[in-house]
N, C-alpha and C positions, 0 to 999 in steps of 0.2 A: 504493500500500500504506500510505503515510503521511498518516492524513485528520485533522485534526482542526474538530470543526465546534461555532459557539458558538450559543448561544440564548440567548432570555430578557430580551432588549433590547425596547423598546418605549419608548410616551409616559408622563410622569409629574409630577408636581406637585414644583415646590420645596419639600425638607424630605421629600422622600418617600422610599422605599426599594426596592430593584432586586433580585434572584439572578440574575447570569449564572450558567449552565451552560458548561462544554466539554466535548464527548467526543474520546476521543483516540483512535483505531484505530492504535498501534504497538505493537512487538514491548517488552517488558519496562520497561513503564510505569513502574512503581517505581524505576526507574535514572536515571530523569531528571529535573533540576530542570524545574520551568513556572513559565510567568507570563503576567501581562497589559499591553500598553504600549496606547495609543487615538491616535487623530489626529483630531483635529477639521478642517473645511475652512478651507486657506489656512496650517495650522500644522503647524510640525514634529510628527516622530511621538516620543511619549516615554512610555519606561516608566511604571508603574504600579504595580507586586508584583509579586517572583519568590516562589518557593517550592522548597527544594532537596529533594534525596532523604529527606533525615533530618526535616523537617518545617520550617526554620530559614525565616524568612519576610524580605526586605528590601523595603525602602518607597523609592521613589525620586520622589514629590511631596508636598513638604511639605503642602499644601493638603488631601492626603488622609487625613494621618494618623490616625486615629481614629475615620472614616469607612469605608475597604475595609478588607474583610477576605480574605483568601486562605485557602485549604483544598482538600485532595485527598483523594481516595477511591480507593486506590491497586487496592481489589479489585473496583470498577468503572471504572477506567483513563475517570474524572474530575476536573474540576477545577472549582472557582466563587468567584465573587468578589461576595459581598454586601456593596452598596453603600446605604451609609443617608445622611442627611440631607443626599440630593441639590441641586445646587445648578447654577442654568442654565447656569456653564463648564463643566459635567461632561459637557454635549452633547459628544458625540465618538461615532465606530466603535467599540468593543472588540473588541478580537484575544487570542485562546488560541498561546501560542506555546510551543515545545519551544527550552527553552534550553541552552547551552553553559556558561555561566558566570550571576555571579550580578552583575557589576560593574555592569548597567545598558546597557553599550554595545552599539550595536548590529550589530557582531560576533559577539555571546551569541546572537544570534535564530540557530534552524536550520529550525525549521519553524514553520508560523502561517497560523489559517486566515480565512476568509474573511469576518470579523467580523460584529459583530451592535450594529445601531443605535442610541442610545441619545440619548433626547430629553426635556431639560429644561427645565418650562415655568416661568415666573416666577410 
């Protein structure tokens, strides 16, 4: 009953720009913070931007700062993370995740689905 599924990942040129997608299929969307954490191969997994109920956004890689953006669509129960001036560490999975809390830990993950690739080329 709890899907959430991401899109929108593909191949792309350094300095270039991405929209993930996520659709959420749960019960009272608006109730709940999201976010995005990635894992690249061989490296720990680490958040990205949450996003809570009231719109409140927090950043947990400096390297991203000013770069991703987080945003919801709460009356279509989605979620997207426009990434611009891509950069070949930003190669990683992204994951749509339903969170619990907003500290970053990952404790906060409750649900996350099946990510979506994401490839940058020099």
């Amino acid at each position: 009953q709890v899907q959430l599924v991401e899109s929108g990942g593909g191949l792309v040129q350094a300095g270039g720009s991405l929209r993930l997608s996520c659709a959420a299929s749960i019960r009272t969307f608006s109730n709940y913070a999201m976010g995005w954490f990635r894992q690249a191969p061989g490296k720990e997994r680490e958040f990205v931007v949450g996003i809570n109920w009231s719109g409140t956004t927090t950043d947990y890689v400096d390297s991203m700062k000013g770069r991703f953006t987080i945003s919801r669509d709460n009356a279509k129960n989605m979620v997207y993370l426009q990434m611009n001036s891509l950069k070949p560490e930003d190669t990683a999975v992204y994951y749509c995740a339903v969170l619990k809390g907003m500290s970053g830990r990952l404790s906060d993950l409750a649900y996350w689905g099946q990510g979506t690739q994401v490839t940058v080329s020099s």
